[in-house]
C-alpha positions as CSV (number, residue, x, y, z in Angstrom):
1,X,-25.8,-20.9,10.9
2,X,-22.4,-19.0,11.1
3,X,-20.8,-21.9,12.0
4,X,-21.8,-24.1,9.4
5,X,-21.1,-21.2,7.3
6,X,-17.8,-21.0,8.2
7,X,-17.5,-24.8,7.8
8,X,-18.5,-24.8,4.4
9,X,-15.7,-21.6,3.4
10,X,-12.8,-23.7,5.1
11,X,-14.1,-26.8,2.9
12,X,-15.3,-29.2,6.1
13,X,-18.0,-31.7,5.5
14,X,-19.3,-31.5,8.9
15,X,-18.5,-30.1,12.6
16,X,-16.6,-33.3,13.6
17,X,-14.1,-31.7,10.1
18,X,-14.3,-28.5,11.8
19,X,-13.0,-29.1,15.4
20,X,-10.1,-31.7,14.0
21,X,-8.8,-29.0,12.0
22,X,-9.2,-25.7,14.4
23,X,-10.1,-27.5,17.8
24,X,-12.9,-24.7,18.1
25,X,-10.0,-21.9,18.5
26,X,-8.9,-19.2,15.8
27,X,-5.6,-20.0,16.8
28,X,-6.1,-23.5,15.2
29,X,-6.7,-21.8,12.0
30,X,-3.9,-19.1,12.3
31,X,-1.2,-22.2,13.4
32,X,2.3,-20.7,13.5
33,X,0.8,-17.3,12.9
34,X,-1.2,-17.6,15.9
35,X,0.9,-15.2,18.3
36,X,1.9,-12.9,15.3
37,X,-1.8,-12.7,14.4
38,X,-3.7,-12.0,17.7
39,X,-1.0,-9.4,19.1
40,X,-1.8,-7.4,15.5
41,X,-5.5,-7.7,16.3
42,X,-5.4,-6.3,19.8
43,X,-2.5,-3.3,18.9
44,X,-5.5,-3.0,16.3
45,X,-8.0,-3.1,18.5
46,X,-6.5,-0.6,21.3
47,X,-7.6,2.7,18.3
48,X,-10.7,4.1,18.4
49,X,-13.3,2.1,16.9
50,X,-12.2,-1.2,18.5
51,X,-11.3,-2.6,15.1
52,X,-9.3,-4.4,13.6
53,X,-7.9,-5.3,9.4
54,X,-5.2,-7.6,8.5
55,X,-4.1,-10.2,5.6
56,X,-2.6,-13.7,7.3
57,X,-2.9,-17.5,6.4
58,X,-4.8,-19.8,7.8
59,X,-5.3,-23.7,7.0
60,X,-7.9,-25.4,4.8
61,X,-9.5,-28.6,5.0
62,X,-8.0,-30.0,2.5
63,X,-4.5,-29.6,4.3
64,X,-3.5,-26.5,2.0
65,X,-2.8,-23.0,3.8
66,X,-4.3,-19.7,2.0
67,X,-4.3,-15.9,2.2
68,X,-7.7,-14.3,3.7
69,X,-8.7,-11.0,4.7
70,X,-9.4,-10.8,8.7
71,X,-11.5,-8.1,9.7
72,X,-13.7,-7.4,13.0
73,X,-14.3,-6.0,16.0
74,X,-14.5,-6.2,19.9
75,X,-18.1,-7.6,21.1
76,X,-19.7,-6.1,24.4
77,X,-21.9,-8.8,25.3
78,X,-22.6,-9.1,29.0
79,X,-20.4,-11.2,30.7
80,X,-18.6,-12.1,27.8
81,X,-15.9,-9.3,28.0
82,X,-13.0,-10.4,25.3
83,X,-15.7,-11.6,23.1
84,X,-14.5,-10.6,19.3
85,X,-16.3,-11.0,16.0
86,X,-14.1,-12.0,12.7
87,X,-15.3,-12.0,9.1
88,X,-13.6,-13.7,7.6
89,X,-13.2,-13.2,3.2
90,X,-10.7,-15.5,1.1
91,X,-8.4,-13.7,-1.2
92,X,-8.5,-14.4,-4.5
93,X,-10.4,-17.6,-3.5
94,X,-14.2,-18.0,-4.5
95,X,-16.6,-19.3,-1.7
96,X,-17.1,-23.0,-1.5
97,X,-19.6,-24.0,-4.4
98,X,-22.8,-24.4,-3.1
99,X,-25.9,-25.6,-4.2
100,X,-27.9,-22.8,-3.1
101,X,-26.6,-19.6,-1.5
102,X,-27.7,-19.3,2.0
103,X,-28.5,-15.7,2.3
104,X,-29.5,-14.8,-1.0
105,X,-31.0,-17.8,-2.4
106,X,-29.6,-17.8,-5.5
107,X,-28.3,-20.9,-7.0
108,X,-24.7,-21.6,-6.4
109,X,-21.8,-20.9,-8.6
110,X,-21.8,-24.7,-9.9
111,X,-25.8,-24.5,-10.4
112,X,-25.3,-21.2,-12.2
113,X,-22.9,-22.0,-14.8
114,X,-24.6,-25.4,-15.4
115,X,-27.7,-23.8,-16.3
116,X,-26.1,-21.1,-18.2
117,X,-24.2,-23.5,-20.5
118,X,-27.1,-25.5,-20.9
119,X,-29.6,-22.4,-21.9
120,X,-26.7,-21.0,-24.7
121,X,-26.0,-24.2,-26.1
122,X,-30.0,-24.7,-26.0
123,X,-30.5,-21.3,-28.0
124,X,-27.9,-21.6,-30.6
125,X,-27.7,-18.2,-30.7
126,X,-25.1,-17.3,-28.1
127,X,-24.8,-13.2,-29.3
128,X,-28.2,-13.1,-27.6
129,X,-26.8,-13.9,-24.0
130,X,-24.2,-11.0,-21.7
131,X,-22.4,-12.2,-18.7
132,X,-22.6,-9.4,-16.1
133,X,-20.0,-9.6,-13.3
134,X,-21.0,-7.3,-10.1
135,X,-18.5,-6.0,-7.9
136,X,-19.8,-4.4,-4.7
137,X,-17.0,-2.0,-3.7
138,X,-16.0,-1.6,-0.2
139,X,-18.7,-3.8,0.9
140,X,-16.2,-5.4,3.6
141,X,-15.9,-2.1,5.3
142,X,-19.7,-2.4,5.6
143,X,-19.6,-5.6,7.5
144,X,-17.2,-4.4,9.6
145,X,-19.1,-1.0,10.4
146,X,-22.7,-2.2,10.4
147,X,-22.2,-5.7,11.7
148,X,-22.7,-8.8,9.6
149,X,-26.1,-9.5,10.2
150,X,-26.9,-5.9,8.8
151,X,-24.2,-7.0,5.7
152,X,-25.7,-10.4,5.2
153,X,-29.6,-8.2,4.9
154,X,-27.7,-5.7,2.6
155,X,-27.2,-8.3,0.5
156,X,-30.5,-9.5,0.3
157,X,-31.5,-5.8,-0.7
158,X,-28.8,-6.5,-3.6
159,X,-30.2,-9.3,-4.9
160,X,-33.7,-8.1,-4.5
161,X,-32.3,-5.4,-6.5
162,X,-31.2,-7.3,-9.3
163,X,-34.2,-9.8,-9.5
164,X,-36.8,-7.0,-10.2
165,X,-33.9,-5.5,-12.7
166,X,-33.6,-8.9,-14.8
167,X,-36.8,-10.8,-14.4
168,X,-36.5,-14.2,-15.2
169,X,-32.8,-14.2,-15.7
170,X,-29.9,-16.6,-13.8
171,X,-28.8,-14.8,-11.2
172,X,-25.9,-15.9,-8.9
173,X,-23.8,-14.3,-5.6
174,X,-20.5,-15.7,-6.9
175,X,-18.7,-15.4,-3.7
176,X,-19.1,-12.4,-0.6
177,X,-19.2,-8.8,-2.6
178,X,-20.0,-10.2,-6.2
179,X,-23.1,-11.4,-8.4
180,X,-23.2,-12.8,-11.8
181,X,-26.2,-12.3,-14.5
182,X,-26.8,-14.5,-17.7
183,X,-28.6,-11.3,-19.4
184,X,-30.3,-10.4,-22.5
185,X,-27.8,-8.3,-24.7
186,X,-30.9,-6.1,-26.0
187,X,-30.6,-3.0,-23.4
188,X,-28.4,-4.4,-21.4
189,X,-26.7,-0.7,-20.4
190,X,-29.9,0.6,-19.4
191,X,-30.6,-2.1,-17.2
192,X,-27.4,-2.2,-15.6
193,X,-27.7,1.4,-15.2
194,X,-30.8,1.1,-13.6
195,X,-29.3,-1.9,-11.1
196,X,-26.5,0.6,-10.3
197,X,-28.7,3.5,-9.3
198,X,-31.4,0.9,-7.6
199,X,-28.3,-0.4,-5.5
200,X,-26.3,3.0,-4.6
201,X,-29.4,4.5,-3.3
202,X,-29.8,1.1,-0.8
203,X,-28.0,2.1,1.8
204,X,-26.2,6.0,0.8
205,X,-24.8,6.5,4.3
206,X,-22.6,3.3,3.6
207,X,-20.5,5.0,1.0
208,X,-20.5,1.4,-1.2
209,X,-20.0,1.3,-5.1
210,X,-21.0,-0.6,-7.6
211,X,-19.0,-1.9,-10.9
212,X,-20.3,-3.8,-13.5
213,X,-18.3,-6.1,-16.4
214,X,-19.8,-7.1,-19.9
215,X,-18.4,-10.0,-21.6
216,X,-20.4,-10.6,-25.0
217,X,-21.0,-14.2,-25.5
218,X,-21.6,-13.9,-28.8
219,X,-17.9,-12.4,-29.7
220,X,-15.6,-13.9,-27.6
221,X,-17.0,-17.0,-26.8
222,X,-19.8,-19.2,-26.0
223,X,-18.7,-20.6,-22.8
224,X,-19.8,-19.0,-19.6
225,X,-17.3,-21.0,-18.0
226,X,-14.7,-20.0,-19.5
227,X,-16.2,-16.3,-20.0
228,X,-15.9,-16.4,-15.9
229,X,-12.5,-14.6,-15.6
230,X,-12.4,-12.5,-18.0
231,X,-15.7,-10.4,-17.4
232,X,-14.0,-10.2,-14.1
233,X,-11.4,-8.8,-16.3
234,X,-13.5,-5.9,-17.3
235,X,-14.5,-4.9,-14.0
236,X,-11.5,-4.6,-12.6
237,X,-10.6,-2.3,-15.5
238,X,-12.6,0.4,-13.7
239,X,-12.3,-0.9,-10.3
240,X,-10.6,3.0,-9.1
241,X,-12.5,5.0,-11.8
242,X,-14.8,7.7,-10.3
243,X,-16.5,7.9,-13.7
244,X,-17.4,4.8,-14.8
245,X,-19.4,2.2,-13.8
246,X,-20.1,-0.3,-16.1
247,X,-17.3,-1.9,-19.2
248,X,-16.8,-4.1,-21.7
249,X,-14.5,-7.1,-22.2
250,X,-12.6,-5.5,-25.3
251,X,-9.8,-6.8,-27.6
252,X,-7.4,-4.1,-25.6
253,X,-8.1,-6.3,-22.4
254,X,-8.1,-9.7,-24.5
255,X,-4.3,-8.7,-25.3
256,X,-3.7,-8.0,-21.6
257,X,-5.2,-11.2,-20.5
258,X,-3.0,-13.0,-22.8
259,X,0.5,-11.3,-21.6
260,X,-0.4,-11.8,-18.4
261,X,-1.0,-15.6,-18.8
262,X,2.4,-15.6,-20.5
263,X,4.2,-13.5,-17.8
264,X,3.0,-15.7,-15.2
265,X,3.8,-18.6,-17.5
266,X,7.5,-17.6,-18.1
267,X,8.7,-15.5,-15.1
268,X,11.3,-18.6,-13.7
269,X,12.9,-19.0,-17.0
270,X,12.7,-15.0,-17.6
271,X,15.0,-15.2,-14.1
272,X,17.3,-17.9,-15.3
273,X,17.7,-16.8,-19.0
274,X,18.4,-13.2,-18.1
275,X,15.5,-11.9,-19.5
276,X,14.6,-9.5,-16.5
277,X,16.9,-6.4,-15.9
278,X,17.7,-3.6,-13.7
279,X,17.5,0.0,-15.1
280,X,18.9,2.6,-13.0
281,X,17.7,6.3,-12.9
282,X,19.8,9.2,-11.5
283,X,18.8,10.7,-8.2
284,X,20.4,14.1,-7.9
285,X,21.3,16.4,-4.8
286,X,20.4,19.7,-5.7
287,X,22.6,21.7,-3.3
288,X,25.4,20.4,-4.9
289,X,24.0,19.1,-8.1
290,X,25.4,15.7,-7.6
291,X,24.9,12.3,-8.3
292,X,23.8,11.3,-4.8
293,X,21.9,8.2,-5.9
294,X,20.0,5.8,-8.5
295,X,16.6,4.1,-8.2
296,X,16.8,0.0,-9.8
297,X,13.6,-0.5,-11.9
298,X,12.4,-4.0,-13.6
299,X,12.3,-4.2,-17.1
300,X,11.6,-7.6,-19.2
301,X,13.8,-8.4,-22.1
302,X,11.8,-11.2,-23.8
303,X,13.0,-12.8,-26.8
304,X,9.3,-13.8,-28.3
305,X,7.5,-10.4,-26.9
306,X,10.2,-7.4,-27.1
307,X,10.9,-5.0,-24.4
308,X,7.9,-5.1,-21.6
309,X,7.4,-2.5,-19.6
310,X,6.9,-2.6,-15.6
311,X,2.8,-2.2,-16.6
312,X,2.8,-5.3,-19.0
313,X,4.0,-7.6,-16.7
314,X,4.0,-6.0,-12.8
315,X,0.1,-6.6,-11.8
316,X,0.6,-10.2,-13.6
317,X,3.3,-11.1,-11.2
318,X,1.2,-9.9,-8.0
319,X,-2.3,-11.5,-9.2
320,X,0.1,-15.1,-9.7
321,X,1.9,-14.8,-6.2
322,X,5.1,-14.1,-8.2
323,X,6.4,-10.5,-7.6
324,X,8.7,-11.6,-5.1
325,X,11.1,-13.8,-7.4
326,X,11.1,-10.0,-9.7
327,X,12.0,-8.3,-6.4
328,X,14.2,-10.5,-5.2
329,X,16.3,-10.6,-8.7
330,X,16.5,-7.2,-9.0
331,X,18.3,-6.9,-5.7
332,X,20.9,-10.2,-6.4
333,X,21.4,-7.7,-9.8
334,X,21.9,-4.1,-7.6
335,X,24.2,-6.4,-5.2
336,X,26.4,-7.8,-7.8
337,X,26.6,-4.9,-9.8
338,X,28.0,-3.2,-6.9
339,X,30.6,-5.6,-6.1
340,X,31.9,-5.3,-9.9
341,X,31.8,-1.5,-9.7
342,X,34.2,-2.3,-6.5
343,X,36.1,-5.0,-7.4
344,X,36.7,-2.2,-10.9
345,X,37.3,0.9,-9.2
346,X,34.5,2.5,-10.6
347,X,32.1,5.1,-9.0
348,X,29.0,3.6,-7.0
349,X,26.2,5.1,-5.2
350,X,23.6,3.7,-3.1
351,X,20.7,2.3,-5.0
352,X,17.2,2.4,-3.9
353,X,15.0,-0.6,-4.7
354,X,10.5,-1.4,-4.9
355,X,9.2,-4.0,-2.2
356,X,6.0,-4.9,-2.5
357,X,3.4,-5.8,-0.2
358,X,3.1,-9.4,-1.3
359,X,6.8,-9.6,-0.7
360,X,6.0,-9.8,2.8
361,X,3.8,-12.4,2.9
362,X,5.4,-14.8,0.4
363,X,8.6,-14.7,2.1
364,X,10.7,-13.9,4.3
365,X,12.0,-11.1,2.9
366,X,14.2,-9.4,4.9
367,X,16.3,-12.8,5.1
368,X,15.9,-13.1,1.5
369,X,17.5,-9.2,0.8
370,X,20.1,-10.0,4.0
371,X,21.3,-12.8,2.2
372,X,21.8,-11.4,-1.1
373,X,23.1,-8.2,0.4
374,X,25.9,-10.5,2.4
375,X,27.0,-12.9,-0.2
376,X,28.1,-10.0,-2.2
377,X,29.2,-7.8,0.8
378,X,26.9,-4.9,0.1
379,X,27.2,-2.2,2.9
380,X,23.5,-1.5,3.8
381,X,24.2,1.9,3.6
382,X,24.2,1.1,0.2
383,X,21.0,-0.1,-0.4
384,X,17.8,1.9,0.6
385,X,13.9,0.0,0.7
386,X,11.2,1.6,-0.8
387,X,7.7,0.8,-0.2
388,X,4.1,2.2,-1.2
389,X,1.3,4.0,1.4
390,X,-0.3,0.8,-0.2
391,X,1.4,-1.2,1.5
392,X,1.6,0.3,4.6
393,X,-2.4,0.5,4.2
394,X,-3.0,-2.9,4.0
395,X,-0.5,-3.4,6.9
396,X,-0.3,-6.9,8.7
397,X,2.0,-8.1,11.9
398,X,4.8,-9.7,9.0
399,X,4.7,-6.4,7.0
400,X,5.5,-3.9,10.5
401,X,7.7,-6.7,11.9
402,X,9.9,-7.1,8.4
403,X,10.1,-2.7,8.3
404,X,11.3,-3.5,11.8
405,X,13.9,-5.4,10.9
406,X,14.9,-3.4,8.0
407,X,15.7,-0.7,10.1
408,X,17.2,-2.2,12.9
409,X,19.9,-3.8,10.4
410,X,20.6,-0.1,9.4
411,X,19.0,0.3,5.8
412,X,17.3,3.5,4.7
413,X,13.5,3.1,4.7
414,X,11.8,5.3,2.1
415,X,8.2,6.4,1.3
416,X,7.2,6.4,-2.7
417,X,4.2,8.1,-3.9
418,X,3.9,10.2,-0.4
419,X,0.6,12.3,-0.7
420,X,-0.5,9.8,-3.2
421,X,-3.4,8.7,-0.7
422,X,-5.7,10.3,1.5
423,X,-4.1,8.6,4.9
424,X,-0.6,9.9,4.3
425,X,-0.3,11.9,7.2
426,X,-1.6,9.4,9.4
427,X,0.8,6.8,8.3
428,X,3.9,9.7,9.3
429,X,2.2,9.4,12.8
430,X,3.6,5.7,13.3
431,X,6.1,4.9,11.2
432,X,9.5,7.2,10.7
433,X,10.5,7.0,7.1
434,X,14.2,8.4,6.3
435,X,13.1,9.7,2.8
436,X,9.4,10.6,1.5
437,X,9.2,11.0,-2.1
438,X,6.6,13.4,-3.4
439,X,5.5,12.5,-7.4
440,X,5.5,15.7,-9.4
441,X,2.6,14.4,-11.7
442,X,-0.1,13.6,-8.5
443,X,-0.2,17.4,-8.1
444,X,-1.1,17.3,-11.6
445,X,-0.4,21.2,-12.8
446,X,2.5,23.7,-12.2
447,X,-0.2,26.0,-11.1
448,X,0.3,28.4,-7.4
449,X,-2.0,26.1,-5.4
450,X,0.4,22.9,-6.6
451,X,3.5,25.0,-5.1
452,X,2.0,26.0,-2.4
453,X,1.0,22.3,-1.7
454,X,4.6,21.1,-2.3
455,X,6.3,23.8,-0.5
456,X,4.5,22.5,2.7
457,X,5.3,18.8,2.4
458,X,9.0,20.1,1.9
459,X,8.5,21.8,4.9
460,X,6.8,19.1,6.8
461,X,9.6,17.0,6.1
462,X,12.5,19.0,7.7
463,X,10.1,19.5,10.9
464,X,10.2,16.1,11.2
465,X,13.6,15.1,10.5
466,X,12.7,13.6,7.0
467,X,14.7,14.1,3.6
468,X,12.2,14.4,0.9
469,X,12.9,13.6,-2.8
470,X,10.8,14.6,-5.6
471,X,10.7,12.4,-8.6
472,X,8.8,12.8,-12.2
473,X,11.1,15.9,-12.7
474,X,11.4,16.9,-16.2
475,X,12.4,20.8,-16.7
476,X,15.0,23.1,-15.6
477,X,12.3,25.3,-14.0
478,X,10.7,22.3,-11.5
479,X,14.3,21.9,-10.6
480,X,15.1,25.3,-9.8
481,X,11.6,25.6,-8.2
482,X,12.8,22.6,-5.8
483,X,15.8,23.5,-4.8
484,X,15.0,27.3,-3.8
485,X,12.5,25.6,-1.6
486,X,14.9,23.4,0.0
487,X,13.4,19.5,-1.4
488,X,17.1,17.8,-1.1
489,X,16.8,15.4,-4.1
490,X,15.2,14.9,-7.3
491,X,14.9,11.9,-10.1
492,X,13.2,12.7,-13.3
493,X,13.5,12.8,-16.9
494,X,15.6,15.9,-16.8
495,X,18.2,14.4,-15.3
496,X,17.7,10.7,-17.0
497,X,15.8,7.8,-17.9
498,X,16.0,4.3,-16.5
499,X,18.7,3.2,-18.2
500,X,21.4,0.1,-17.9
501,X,23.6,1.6,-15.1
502,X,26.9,1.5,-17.3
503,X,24.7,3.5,-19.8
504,X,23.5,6.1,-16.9
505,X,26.5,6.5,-15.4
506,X,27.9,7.5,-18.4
507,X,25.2,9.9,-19.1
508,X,25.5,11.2,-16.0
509,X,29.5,11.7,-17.1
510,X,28.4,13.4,-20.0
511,X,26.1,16.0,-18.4
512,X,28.6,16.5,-16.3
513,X,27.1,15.4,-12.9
514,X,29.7,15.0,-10.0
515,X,29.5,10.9,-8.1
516,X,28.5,11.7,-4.3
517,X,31.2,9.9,-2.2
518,X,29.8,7.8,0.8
519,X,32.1,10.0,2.4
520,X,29.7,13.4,1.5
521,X,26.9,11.8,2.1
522,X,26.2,12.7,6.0
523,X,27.4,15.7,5.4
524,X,24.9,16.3,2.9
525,X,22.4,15.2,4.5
526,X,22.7,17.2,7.3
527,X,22.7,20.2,5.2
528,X,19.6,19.2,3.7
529,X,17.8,19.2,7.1
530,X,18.2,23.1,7.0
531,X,14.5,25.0,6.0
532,X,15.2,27.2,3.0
533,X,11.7,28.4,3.5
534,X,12.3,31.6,5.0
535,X,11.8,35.4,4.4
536,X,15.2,36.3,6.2
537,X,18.4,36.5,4.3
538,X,19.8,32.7,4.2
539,X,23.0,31.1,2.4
540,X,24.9,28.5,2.9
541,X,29.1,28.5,2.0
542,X,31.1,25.8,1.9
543,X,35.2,26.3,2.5
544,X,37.9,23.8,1.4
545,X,40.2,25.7,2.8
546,X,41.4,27.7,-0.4
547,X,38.1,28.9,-1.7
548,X,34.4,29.3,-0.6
549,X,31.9,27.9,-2.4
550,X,27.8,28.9,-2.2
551,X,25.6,26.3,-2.4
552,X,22.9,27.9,-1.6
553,X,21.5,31.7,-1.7
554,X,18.1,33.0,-1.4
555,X,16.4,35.7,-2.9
556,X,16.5,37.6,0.5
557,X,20.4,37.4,0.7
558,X,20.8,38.1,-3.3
559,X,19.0,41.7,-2.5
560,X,20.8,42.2,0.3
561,X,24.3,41.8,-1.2
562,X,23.4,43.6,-4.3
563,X,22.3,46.8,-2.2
564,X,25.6,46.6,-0.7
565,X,27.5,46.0,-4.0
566,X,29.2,42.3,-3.5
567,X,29.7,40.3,-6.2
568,X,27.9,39.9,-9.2
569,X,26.4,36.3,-9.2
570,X,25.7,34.0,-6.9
571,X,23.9,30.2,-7.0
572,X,25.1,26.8,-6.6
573,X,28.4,26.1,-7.5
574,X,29.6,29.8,-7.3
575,X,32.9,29.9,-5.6
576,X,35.3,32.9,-4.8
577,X,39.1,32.9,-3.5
């Protein structure tokens, strides 16, 4: 039965299909990815828990090569040591359309809708009729916890579930974690309320969720077909939301759906028209009060749609496979730009810039940044890689083998959103990031327990020979807060905006921030590996020769001096002959 199963997802009529195309070996699904693939599996495997999760491509029947999720685990069958079970779910790919689903015994997707359509269009009253999309949250971490025969009884349970909820309504399991209901509008909260309750108390050990979506057939549409996506749509609106389960398709999504469509329709002319640009925000050292660096961020000029912001057209890009051609320009735009500010004599710093996970897997994209990086002789210095605990979550053998790679040509890695996610610290344990940047707004208040909680990433940080940088800083006091407790940079409003970078450098000029030299910039850095948190006097002087200069004083050595009766004032920037 598994086999045939597996037949059916990689769309082979028949065994004979089946062994032609794998040769009865996972590597003949992984091809070139084989080696990559398997070494990630057992590095996986070698944790406790025997277990392994990765994202790779493997080949179709119909000749055409597709991202899946790979999870699974090490079997202990007698005399079958190396045995390993894989489940195996297609991203972003629906499960073969079958007549009847296996497990369940629902009809099919193609059954489903063809019934649907036939009962609307039947009725004449289409307001009468909801689609119901249901999303079974983290039900692939069941599989890989309980075992799939224990998944494939789960969902039984489901569908049980939702039979005895709509009686005598088409029900359908569109692909592994999701079901679909042509339902009565009439009470159609309180039954999905009940199915969500019914299904959460299933299995409660399992920790799974469930979302519902609500597409209206009588509002936007009479079509179940094409109402497919978009109550998908509405699920997905609340996918992360602890305190809903159930929405809408709304007019606010309709709009969204629409950009999107546009975005991915336009992105390779938005690239070849100029319509995509890199904004620059100041990073600042605050021991010196510098300009030590800027961040490039994507905006979208579009001549039909005005000024989009990385929200209106990011999450577009990534569900269309596309983010990589954004990436990628906005590094050709830091790389030129700094070979103009050279070739000009004008000020330049190094410039951080946003890979994202799919970057990885579309491309090669460390060649792709090398390249751009050497055609417009970039030092790498110059140009520092950030990337999410996202990412680093969902990590596969291309994404660690491309950080590798990074590094070893000598760019900066960095850490955005650290502390963002519950596995931060475990992510510190394998991977050494030169920077971590800590997001003001996560820790959501200014209050002492926030501090207290910033203070010891800060801390943290310098044990472990990492810079840290906070960003989302908007006020004079979150600044002074920040550099009294020794976080080396900061980016935030208060300093500047994303702006054009001839626009923020000038504004930089104008509030009168000093340009970091590369030359400075060990030397700052080494500084910034000193821990300011500490009860005993500290300062730090600097001496040019003709004057000393304190860059840093604490509150310790401020008392101390003033029982003695130094001078008056002290802070960054203070200097004395």
């Amino acid at each position: 039965m598994r086999k045939r199963k597996l037949q059916h997802i990689l769309g082979c009529r028949d065994e004979k299909d089946f062994a032609a195309l794998t040769g009865g070996k996972l590597s003949g699904l992984l091809k070139e990815n084989a080696a990559l693939v398997e070494k990630d599996m057992e590095d996986q495997m070698k944790a406790p828990g025997q277990r392994f999760h990765l994202v790779t491509t493997v080949s179709f029947g119909d000749g055409s090569r597709r991202q899946v999720d790979m999870q699974g685990c090490r079997g202990e069958r007698e005399g079958e040591k190396d045995l390993v079970f894989v489940f195996v779910t297609a991203v972003n790919e629906e499960l073969p359309v079958y007549e009847k689903d296996h497990i369940t015994g629902f009809p099919g997707m193609r059954q489903f809708l063809a019934d649907s359509e036939k009962l609307v269009k039947e009725g004449g009253r289409p307001e009468k009729y909801a689609l119901l999309f249901f999303d079974i949250v983290h039900f692939k971490f069941f599989n890989v916890t309980y075992g799939i025969p224990e998944g494939d009884a789960f969902l039984r349970q489901i569908g049980n579930c939702l039979k005895e909820v709509f009686p005598g309504h088409f029900i359908s399991r569109f692909d592994v974690d999701h079901f679909m209901v042509l339902a009565d509008s009439a009470g159609v909260e309180d039954k999905i309320g009940e199915a969500h309750s019914r299904i959460l108390a299933l299995r409660p050990s399992a920790k799974v969720d469930c979302k519902a979506g609500i597409y209206q057939l009588g509002r936007w549409g009479a079509d179940p077909n094409l109402a497919v996506t978009r109550v998908k749509i509405a699920c997905d609106s609340i996918h992360d939301s602890g305190d809903h389960f159930m929405a809408y398709y709304t007019e606010a999504l309709d709009r969204k759906v629409e950009l999107k469509d546009y975005v991915s329709r336009h992105m390779d002319e938005a690239v070849e028209k100029g319509y995509i640009k890199a904004y620059y925000q100041p990073i600042v050292r605050t021991v010196s009060g510098a300009l030590c660096g800027m961040e490039a961020l994507a905006r979208w000029e579009d001549p039909k749609r005005g000024f989009l912001q990385p929200a209106d057209f990011i999450s577009a890009l990534e569900e269309s496979r596309q983010i990589h051609k954004l990436d990628l320009e906005i590094i050709r735009q830091v790389c030129e730009n700094f070979s103009r500010c050279m070739a000009e004599g004008r000020p330049v710093v190094p410039v951080s810039v946003n890979l994202s996970r799919l970057d990885f897997l579309q491309c090669d994209i460390f060649q792709e940044v090398e390249n751009r990086v050497l055609e417009y002789n970039v030092p790498r210095d110059m140009i520092h890689i950030e990337i999410t605990e996202r990412l680093l979550n969902a990590m596969d053998a291309r994404i660690r083998q491309g950080l590798q790679r990074f590094r070893k040509a000598g760019y900066e890695i960095w850490m955005d959103d650290f502390g963002s996610g519950y596995s931060s610290l475990n992510l510190l344990k394998g991977y050494f990031f030169d920077v971590l940047k800590i997001d003001m707004a996560f820790l959501g208040s200014s209050s002492e327990g926030a501090r207290k909680i910033i203070s010891s990433i800060i801390s943290m940080d310098k044990s472990i020979g990492t810079r840290s940088l906070a960003e989302g800083v908007e006020t004079r006091e979150q600044f002074e807060f920040l550099k009294n407790r020794g976080c080396e940079k900061v980016q935030g409003f208060f300093f500047g905006k994303p702006m054009p970078y001839e626009e923020s450098l000038d504004h930089c000029m104008r509030e009168g921030l000093k340009v970091e030299t590369r030359a400075w910039k060990a030397y700052y850095d080494a500084i910034g590996m000193v821990n300011f948190q500490t009860d005993e006097t500290l300062t730090l002087l600097e001496y040019d020769g003709h004057r000393i200069r304190y860059l840093f004083a604490n509150s310790a050595y401020i008392d101390m001096i003033h029982q003695v009766g130094g001078p008056g004032s002290y802070g960054s920037g203070a200097s004395y002959e």
